[in-house]
N, C-alpha and C positions, 0 to 999 in steps of 0.2 A: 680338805680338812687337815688340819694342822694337830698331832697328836704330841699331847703333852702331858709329862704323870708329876708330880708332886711330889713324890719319891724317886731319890737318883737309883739306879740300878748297872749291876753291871754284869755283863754275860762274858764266860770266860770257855774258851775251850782248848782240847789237846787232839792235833791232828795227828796224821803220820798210822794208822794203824790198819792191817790189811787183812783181807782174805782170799780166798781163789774156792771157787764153788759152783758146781751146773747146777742148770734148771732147765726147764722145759714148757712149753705154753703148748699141749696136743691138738689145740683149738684154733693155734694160729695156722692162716692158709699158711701164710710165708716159714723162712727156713728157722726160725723160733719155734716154731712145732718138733725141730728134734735136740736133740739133749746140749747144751751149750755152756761154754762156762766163761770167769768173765774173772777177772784179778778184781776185788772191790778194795775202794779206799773209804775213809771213813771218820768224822770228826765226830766228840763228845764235848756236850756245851753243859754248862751249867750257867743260869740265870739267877739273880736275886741281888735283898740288898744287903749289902756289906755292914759286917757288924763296924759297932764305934771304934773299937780295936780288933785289928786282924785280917785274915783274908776271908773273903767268899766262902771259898771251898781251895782247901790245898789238891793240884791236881795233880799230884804225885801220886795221888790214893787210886787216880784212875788207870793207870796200864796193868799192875797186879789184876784185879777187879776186870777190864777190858779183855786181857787173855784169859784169864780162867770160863767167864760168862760166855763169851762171844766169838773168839779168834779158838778155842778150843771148841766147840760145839759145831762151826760149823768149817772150819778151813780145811780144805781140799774131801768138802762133803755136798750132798746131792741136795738143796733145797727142797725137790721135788716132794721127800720124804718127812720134811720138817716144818714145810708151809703148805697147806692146803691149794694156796695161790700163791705161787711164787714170785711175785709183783715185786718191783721195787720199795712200793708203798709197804705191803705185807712185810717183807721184809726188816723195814725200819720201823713198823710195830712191834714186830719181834724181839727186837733189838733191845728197843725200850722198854719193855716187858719184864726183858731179861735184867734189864741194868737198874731200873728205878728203887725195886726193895732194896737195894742195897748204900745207897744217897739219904741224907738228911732231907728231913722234910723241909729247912727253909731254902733248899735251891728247886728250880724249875731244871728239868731236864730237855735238852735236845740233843738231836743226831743230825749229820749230813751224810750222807752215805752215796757213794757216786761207784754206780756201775760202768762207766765206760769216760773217755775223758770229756764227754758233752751230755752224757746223763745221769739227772741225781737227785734227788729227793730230799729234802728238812722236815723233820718231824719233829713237834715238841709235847706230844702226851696229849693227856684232855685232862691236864690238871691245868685250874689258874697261875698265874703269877705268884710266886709269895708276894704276901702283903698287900696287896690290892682286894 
């Protein structure tokens, strides 16, 4: 099946942004059962459609906004303490949580957030698309 929308859209993001953070799985046999940490990287997307004049979303608004929310609450801290389940998934819920109040409501928000350099997660909320 071949997906097609009727509305152009365009998704824009700002990579490059970091943290360093343990966690622990006490459940895992393996050696993730003790306290580990991990350097994370991390994209922010915004989705939608572009007005007649102008941009998307200027992403200039996002590094202010990214370090206060996210790279202050949690860099060189325990997730252990801040996520029930400290999953990668949980995680980039988190993330999201933290950063959507603060975004216009005609863009879609996503994250990419990569624990290690082969694993990583995208998340985009359980909001719709604008405009669809």
């Amino acid at each position: 099946m071949v997906y097609t929308s009727a509305v152009a859209t365009f998704r824009l993001g700002k990579a490059g942004f970091r943290f360093n953070a343990i966690h622990s799985f006490p459940s895992d046999p393996g050696y993730d059962r003790l306290p580990h940490g991990h350097d994370y990287e991390f994209t922010v997307m915004v989705e939608g459609e572009r007005p007649a004049a102008g941009m998307l979303f200027d992403l200039r608004q996002l590094r202010p906004l990214v370090e206060r929310e996210i790279v202050a609450a949690l860099d060189h801290g325990n997730l252990d303490r801040i996520l029930a389940d400290p999953s990668l998934e949980s995680l980039a819920e988190w993330m999201w949580r933290r950063l959507r109040p603060h975004l216009p409501g005609h863009v879609r928000l996503g994250l990419e957030v990569w624990e290690t350099r082969s694993l990583f997660v995208q998340f985009w909320g359980d909001e719709p698309t604008p405009g669809r």
